[in-house]
Structure formats: structure tokens, C-alpha cells
TIRO-2110 file (N, C-alpha, C; in Angstrom, 1 decimal):
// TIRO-2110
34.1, 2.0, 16.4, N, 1, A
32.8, 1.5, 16.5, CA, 1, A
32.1, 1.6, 15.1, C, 1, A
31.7, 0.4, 14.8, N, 2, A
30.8, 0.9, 13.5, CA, 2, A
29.5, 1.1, 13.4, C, 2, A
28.7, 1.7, 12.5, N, 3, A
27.6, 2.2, 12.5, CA, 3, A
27.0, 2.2, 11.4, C, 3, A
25.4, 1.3, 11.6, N, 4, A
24.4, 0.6, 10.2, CA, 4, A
23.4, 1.5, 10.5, C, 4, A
23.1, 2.4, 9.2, N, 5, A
22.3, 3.0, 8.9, CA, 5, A
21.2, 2.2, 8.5, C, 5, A
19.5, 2.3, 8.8, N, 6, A
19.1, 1.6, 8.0, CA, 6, A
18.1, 2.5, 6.7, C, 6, A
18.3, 2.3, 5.6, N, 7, A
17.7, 2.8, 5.2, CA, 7, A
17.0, 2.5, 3.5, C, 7, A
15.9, 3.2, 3.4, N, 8, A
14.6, 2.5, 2.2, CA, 8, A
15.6, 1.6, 1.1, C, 8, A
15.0, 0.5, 1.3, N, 9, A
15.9, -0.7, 0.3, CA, 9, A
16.9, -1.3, 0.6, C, 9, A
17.0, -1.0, 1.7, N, 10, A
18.3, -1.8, 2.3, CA, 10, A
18.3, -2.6, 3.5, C, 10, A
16.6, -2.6, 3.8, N, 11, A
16.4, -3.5, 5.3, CA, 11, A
16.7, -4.5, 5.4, C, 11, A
16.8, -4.9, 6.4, N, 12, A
16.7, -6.5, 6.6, CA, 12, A
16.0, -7.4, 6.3, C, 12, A
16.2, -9.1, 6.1, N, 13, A
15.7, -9.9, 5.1, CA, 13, A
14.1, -9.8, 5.8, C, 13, A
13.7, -9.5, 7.3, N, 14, A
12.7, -9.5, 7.8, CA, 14, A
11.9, -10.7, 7.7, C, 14, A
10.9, -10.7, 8.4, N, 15, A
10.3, -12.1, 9.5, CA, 15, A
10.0, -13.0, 7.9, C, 15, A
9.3, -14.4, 8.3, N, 16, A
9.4, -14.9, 6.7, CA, 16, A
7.7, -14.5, 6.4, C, 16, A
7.4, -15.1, 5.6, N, 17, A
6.1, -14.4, 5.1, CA, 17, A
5.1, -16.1, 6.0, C, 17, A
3.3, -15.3, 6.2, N, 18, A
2.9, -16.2, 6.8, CA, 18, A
1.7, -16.8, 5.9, C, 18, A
2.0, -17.9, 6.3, N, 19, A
1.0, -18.8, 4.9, CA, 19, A
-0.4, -17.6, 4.6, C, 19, A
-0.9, -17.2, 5.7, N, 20, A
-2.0, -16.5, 5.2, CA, 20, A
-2.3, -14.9, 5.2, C, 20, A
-3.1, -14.5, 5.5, N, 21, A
-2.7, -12.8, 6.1, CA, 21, A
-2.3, -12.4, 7.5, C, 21, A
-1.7, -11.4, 7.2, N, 22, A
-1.3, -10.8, 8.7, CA, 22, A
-2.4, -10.4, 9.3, C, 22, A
-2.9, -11.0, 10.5, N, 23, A
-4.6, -10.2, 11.1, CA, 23, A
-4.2, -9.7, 12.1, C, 23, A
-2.8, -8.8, 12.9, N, 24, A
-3.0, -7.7, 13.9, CA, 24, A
-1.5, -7.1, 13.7, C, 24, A
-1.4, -6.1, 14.5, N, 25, A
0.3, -5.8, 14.3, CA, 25, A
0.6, -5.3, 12.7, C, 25, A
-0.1, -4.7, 12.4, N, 26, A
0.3, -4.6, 11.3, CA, 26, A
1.5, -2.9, 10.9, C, 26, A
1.7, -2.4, 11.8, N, 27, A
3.2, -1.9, 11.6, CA, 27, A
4.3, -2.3, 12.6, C, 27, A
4.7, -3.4, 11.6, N, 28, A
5.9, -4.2, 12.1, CA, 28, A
6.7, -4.5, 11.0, C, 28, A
7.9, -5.1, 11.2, N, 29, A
8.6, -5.3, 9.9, CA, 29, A
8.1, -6.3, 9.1, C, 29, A
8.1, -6.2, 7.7, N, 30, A
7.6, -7.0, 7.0, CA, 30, A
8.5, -8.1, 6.4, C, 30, A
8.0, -9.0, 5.5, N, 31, A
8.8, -10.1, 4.9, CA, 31, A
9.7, -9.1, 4.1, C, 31, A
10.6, -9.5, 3.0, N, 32, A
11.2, -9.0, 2.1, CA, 32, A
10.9, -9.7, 0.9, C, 32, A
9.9, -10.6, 1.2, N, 33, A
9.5, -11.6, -0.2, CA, 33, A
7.6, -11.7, -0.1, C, 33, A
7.3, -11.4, -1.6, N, 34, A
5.5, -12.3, -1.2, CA, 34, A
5.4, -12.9, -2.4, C, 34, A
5.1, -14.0, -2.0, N, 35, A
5.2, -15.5, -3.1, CA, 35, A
3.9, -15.2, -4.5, C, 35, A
4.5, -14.6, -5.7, N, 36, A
3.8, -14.7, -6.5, CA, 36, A
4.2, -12.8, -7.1, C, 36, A
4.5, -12.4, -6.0, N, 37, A
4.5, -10.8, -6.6, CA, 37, A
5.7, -10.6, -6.8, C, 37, A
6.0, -9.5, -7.5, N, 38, A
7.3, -8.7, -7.9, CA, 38, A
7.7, -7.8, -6.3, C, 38, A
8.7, -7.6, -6.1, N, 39, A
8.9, -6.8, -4.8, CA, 39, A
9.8, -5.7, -5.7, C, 39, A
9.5, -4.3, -6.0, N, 40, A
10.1, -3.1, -6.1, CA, 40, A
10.7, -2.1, -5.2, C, 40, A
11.7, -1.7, -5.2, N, 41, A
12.4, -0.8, -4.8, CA, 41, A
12.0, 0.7, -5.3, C, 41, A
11.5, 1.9, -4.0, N, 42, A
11.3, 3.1, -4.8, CA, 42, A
11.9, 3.4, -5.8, C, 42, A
13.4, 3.1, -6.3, N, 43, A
13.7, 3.4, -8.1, CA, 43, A
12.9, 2.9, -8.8, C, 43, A
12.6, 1.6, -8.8, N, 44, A
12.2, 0.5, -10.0, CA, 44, A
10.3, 1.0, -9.9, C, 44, A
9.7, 2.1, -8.8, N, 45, A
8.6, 2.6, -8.6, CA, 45, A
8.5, 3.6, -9.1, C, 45, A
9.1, 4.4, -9.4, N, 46, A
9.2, 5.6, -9.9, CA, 46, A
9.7, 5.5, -11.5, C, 46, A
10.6, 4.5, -11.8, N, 47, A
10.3, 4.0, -13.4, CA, 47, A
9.5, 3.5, -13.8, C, 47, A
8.5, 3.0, -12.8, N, 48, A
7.2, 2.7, -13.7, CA, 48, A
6.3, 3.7, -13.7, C, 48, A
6.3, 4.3, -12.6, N, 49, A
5.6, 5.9, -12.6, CA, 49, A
5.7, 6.9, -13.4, C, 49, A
6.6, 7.1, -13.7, N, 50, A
7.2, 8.0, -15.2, CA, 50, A
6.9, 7.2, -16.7, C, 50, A
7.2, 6.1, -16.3, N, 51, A
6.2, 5.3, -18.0, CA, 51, A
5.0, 5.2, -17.7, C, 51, A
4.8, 5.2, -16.6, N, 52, A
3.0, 4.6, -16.6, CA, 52, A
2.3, 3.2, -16.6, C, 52, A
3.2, 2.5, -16.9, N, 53, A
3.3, 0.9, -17.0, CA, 53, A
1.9, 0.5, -16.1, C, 53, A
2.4, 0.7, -15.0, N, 54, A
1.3, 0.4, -13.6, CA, 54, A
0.2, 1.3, -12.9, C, 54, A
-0.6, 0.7, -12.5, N, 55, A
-1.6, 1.3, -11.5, CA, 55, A
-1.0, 1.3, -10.3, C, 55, A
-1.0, 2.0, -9.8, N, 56, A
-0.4, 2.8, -8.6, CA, 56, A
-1.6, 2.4, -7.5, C, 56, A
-1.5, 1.6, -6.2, N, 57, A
-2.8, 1.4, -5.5, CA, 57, A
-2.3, 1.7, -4.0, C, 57, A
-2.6, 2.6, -3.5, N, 58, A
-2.3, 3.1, -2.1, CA, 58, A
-3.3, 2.4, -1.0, C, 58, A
-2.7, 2.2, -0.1, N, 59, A
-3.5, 1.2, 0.6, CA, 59, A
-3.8, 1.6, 2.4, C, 59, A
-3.0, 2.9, 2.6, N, 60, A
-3.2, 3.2, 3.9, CA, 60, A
-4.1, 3.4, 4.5, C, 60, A
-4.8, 2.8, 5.5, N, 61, A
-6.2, 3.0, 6.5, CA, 61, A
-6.7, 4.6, 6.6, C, 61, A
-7.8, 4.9, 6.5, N, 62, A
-8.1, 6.4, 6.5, CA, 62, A
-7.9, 6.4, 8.2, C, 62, A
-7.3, 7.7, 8.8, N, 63, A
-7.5, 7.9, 10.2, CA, 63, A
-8.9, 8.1, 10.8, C, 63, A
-8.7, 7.2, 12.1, N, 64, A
-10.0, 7.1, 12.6, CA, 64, A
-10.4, 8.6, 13.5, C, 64, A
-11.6, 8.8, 13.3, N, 65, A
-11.9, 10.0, 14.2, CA, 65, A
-11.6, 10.0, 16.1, C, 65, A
-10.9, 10.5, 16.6, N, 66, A
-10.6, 10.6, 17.7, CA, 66, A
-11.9, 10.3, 19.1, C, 66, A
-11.9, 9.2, 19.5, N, 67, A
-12.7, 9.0, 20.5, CA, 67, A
-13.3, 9.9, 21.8, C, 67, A
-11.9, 10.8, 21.7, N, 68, A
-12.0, 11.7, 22.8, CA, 68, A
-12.3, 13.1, 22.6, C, 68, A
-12.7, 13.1, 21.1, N, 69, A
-13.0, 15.0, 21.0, CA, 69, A
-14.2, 15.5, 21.6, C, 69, A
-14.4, 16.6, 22.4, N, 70, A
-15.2, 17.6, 22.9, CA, 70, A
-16.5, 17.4, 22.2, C, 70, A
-17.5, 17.3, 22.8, N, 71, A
-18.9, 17.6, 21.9, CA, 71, A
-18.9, 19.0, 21.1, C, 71, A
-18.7, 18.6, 20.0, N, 72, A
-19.3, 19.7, 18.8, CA, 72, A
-18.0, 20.0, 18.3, C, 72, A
-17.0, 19.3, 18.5, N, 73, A
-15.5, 19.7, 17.4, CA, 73, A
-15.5, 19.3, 16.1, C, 73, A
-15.0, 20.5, 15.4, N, 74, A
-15.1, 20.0, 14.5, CA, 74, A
-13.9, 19.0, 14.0, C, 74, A
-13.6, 17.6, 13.5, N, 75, A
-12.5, 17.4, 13.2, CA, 75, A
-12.5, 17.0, 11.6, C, 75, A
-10.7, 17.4, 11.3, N, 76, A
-10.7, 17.6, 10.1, CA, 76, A
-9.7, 16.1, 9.9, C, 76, A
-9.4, 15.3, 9.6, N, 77, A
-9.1, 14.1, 8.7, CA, 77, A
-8.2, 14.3, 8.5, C, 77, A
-6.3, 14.1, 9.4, N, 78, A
-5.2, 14.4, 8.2, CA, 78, A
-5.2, 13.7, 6.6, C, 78, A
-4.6, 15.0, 6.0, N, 79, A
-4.9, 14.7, 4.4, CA, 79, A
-3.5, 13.5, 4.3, C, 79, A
-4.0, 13.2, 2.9, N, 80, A
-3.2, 11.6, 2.8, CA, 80, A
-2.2, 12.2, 1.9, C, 80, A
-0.6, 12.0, 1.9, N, 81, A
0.5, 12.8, 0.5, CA, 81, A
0.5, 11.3, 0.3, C, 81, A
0.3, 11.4, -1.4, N, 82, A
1.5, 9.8, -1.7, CA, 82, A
1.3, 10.4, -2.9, C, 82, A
1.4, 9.3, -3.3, N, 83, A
2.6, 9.0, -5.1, CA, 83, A
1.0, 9.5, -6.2, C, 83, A
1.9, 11.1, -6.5, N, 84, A
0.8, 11.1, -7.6, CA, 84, A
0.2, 10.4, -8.6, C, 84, A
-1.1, 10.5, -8.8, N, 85, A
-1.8, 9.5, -9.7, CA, 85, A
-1.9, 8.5, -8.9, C, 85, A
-2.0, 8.3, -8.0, N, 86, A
-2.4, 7.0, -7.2, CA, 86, A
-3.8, 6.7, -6.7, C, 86, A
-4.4, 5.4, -7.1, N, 87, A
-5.9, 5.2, -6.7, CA, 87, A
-5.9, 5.0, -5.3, C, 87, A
-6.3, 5.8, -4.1, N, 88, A
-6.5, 5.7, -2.5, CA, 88, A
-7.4, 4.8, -2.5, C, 88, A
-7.2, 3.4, -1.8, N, 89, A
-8.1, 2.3, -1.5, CA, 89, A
-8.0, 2.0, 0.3, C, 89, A
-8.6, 2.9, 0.8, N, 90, A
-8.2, 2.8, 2.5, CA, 90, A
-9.1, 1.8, 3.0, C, 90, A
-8.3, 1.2, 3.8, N, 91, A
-8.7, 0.0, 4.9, CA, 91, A
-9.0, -1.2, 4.1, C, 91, A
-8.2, -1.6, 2.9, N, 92, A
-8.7, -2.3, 2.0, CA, 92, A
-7.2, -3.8, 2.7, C, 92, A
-6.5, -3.3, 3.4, N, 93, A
-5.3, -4.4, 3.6, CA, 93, A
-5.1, -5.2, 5.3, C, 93, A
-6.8, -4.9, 5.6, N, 94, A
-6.5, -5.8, 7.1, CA, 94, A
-6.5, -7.5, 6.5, C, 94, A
-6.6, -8.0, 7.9, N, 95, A
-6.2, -9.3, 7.5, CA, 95, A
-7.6, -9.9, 7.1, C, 95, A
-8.6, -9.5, 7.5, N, 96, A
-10.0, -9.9, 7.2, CA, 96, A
-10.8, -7.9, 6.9, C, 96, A
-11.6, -9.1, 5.6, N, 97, A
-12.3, -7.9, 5.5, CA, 97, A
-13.7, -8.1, 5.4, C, 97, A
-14.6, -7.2, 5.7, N, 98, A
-15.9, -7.4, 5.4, CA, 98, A
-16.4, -7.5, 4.0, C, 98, A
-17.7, -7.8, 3.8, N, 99, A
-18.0, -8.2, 1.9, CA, 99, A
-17.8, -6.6, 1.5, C, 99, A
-18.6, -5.9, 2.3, N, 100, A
-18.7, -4.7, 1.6, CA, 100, A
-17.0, -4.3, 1.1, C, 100, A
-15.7, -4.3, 1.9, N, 101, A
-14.6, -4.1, 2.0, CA, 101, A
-13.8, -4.9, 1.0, C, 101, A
-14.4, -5.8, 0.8, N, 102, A
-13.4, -6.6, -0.3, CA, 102, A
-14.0, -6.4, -1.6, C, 102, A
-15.9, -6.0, -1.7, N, 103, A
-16.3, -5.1, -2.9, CA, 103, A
-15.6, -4.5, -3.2, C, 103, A
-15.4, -3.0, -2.5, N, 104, A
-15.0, -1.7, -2.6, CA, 104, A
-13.8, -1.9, -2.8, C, 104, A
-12.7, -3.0, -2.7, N, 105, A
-11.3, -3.2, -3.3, CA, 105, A
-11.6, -3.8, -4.7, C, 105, A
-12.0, -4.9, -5.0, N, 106, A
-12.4, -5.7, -6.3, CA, 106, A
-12.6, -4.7, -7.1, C, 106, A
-14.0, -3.6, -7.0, N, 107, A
-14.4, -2.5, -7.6, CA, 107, A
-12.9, -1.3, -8.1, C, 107, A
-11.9, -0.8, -7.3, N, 108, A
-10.9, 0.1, -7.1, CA, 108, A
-9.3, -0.7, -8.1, C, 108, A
-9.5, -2.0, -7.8, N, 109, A
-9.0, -2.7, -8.5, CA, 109, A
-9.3, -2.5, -10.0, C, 109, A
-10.2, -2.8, -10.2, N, 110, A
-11.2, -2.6, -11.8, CA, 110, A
-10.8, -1.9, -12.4, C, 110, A
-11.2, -0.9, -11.8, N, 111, A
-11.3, 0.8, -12.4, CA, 111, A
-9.8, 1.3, -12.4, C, 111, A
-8.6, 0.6, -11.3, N, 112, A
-7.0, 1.2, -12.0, CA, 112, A
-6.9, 0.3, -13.5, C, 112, A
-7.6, -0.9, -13.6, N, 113, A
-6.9, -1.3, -14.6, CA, 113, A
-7.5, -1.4, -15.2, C, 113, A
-8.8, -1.0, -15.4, N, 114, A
-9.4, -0.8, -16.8, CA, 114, A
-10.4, -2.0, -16.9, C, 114, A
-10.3, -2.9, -16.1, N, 115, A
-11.1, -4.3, -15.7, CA, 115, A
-9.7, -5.4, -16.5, C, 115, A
-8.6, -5.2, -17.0, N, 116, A
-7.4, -5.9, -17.0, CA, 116, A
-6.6, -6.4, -16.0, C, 116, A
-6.9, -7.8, -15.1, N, 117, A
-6.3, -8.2, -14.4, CA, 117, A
-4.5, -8.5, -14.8, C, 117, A
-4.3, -8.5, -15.7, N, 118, A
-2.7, -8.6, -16.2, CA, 118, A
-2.4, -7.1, -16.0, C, 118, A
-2.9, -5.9, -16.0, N, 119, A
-2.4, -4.8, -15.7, CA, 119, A
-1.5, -5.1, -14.6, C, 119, A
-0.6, -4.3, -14.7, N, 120, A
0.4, -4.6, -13.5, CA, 120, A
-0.3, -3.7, -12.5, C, 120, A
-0.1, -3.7, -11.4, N, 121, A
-0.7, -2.9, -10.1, CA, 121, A
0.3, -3.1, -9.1, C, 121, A
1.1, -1.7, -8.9, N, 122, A
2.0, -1.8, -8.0, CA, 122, A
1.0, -1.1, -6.3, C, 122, A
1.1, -1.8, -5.2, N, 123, A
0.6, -2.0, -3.9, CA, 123, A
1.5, -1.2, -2.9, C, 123, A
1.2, -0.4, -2.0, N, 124, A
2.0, 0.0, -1.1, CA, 124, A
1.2, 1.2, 0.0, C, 124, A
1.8, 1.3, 0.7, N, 125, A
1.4, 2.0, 2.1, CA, 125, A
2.7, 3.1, 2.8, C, 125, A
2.7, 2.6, 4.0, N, 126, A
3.9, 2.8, 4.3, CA, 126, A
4.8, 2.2, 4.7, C, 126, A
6.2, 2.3, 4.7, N, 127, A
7.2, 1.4, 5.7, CA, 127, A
6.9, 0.7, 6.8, C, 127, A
7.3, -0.7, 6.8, N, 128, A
6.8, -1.3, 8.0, CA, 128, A
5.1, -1.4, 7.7, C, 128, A
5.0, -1.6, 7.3, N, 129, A
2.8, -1.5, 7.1, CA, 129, A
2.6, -3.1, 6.1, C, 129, A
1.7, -3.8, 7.3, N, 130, A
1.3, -5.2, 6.4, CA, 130, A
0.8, -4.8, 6.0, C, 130, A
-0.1, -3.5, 5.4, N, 131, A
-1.8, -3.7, 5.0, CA, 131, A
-1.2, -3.7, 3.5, C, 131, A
0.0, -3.2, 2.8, N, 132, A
0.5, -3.4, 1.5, CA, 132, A
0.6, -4.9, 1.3, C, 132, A
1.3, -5.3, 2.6, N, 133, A
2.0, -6.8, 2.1, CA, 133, A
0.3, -8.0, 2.0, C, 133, A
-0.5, -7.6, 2.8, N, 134, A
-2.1, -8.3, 3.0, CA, 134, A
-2.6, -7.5, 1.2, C, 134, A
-2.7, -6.3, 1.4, N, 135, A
-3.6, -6.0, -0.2, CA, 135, A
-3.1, -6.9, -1.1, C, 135, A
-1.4, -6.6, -1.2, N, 136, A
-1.3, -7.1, -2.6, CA, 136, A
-1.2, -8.5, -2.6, C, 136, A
-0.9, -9.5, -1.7, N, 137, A
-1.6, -10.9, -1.6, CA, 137, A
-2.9, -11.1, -2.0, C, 137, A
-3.6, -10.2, -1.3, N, 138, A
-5.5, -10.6, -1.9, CA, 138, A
-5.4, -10.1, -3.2, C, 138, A
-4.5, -9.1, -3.8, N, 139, A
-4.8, -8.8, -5.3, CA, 139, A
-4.4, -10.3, -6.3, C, 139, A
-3.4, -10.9, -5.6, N, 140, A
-3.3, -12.0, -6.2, CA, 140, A
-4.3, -13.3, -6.0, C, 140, A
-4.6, -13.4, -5.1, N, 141, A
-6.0, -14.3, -4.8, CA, 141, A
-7.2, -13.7, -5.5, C, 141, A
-7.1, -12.9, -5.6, N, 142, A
-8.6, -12.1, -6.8, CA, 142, A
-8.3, -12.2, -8.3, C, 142, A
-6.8, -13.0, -8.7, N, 143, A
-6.2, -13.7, -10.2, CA, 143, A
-5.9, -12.0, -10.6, C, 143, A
-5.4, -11.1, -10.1, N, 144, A
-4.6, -10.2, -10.9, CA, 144, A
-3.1, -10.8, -10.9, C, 144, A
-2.5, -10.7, -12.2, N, 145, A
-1.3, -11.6, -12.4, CA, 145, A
0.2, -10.7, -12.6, C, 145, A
0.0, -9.6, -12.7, N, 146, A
1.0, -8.6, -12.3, CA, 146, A
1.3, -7.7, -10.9, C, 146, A
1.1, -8.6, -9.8, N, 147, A
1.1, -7.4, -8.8, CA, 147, A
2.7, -7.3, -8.3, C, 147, A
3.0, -5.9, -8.2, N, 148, A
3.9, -5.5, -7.8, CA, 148, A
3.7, -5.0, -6.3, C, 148, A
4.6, -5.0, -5.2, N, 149, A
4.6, -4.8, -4.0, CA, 149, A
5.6, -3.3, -3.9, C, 149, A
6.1, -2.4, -3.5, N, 150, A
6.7, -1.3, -2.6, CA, 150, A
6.6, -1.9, -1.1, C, 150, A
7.4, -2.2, -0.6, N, 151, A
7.1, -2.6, 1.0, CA, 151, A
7.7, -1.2, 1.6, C, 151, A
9.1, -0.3, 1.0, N, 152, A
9.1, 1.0, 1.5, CA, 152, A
8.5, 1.9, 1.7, C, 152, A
6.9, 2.0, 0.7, N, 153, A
5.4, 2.7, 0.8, CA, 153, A
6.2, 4.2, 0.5, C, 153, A
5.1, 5.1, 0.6, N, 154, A
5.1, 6.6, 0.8, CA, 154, A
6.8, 7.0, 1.1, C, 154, A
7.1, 6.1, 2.4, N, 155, A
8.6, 6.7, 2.9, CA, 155, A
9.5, 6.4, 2.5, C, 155, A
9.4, 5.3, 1.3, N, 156, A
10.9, 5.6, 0.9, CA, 156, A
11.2, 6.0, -0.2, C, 156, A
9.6, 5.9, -0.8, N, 157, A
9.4, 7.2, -1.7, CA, 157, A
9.9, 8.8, -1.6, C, 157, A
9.3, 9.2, -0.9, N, 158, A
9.8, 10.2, -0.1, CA, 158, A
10.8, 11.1, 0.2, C, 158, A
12.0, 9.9, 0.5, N, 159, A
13.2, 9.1, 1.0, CA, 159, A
14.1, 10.0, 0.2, C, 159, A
13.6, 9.5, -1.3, N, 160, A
14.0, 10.0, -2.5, CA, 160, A
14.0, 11.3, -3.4, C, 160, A
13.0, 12.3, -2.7, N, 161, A
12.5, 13.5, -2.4, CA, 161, A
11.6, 13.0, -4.0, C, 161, A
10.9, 12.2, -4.1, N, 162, A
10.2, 12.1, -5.8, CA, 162, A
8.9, 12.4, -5.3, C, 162, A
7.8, 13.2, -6.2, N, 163, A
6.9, 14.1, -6.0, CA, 163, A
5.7, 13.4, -5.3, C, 163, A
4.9, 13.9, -3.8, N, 164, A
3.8, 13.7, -3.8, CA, 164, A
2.5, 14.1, -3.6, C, 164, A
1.1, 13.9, -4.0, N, 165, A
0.4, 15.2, -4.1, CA, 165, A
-0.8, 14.4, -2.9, C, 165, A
-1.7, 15.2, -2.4, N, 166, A
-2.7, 15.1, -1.6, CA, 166, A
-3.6, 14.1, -2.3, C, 166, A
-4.0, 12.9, -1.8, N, 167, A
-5.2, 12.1, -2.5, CA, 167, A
-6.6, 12.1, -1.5, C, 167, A
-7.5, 12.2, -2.0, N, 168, A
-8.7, 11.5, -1.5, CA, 168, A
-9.0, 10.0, -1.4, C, 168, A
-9.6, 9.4, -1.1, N, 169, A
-10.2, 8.1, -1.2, CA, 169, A
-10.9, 7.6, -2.6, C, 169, A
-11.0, 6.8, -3.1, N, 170, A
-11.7, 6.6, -4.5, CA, 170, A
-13.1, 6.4, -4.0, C, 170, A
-14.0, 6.7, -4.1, N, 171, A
-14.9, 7.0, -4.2, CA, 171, A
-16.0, 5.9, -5.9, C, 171, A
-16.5, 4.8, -5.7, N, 172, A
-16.9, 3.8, -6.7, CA, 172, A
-18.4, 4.7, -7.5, C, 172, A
END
């Protein structure tokens, strides 16, 4: 009997990409292609991480507070690990965003690159997560001309046991 592991960088060619954003389902398997971006492999992430080349833009939704806690709990926010030096841009990759939401990206955008849209800005989340494959499409509709994608995010980062440290949200 044989037996396919699957594992970071080796998925399948996955669904094709859709002319516009993904607006639900967004952990599911992603394209393996987004028209205009570079698609990196956690190696080719971590070589740019060690030169510095790129802005690192983390894109995972902040967790929402639990609907069902007890009156007067206190709840604490699991903390976010990803790829040190990374600017936290949470809830910046649904498929629609509000003005205030697509500010607060434009603005996070800015400030990794210095207000240089040719800065490269590599995008990611986690495995299986559109909100990478949705950010870094809108980073290209907002004319940044270097975006790099991670579709393996955090996990296959990870994968690779390469370092990550606790982030906050960026804060404008």
C-alpha cells in the first residue's frame, strides 16, 4: 500500500484562483498560484527573513471574544506566535472590508515599507487560510508591485522549527 504524506510545500495544485476575493470559507485549500504575486515556499521565507529584503505582513483574524462567557469573566485573547519582525495586520484579508478596514491595511502597509510600494511585502497567515491569499491580492490592487504570498503561513513555517516570537496587532 502506498502512503502520501502531505506536507508544507508540497500540496496539491489546489482549487484555481477566483477572479475576485474569496468572501466565506476561508480555511480551505487555497490556489497554488495568485496572478501578479510571487508564491514562496517557507525556505525562500526565511531567506528573505535573514536578509531582510521584505516586510513580513501577518494577516490572521484576531480571535473573537467568546459569546458564551459568564458575566464578569475575565477573557484573555490567545496570543498570536509568527515570524519574528512581523507587522500583525488582523482581519485585514476578508473578502470585503469596511473603509475603516481597508484604512487600517493601506496605513500597516505604509509603515512596513517605509511608504515604498516596490518594497517587497511577503503576506501570510496560516495553512489553508484565504485571508493571506485575499490580503495579498488587495496589496496588489492598492499598486504595491512586489508582493510575495506564503500560502503555508505560520505552519509551515513552523514545520521547519524556524523561530517565532509573540506579536501584538500594529496599532497606527
Amino acid at each position: 500500500m502506498l502512503v502520501l504524506l502531505a506536507l508544507p510545500g508540497l500540496a496539491a495544485a489546489g482549487p484555481p484562483e477566483p477572479s475576485g476575493y474569496r468572501m466565506d470559507a476561508y480555511r480551505a485549500p487555497v490556489p497554488a498560484t495568485l496572478a501578479g504575486a510571487k508564491v514562496v515556499s517557507p525556505e525562500e521565507a526565511h531567506s528573505l527573513w535573514q536578509a531582510g529584503t521584505a516586510a513580513f505582513i501577518d494577516v490572521l483574524p484576531r480571535a473573537p471574544k467568546p459569546d458564551n462567557l459568564p458575566e464578569g469573566t475575565i477573557w484573555n485573547e490567545p496570543p498570536r506566535r509568527s515570524i519574528p519582525g512581523a507587522l500583525w495586520l488582523p482581519n485585514v484579508g476578508y473578502g470585503a472590508l469596511a473603509d475603516v478596514t481597508l484604512d487600517y491595511f493601506r496605513a500597516g502597509l505604509a509603515h512596513a515599507t517605509a511608504g515604498d510600494p516596490a518594497r517587497p511585502v511577503l503576506i501570510f497567515c496560516l495553512e489553508e487560510c484565504w485571508m493571506s491569499w485575499n490580503a495579498a491580492k488587495r496589496a496588489l490592487d492598492l499598486g504595491y508591485t512586489e508582493v510575495l504570498w506564503l500560502p503555508e503561513g505560520t505552519d509551515g513555517w513552523s514545520f521547519y522549527d524556524y523561530p517565532t516570537e509573540i506579536v501584538s496587532p500594529y496599532l497606527p
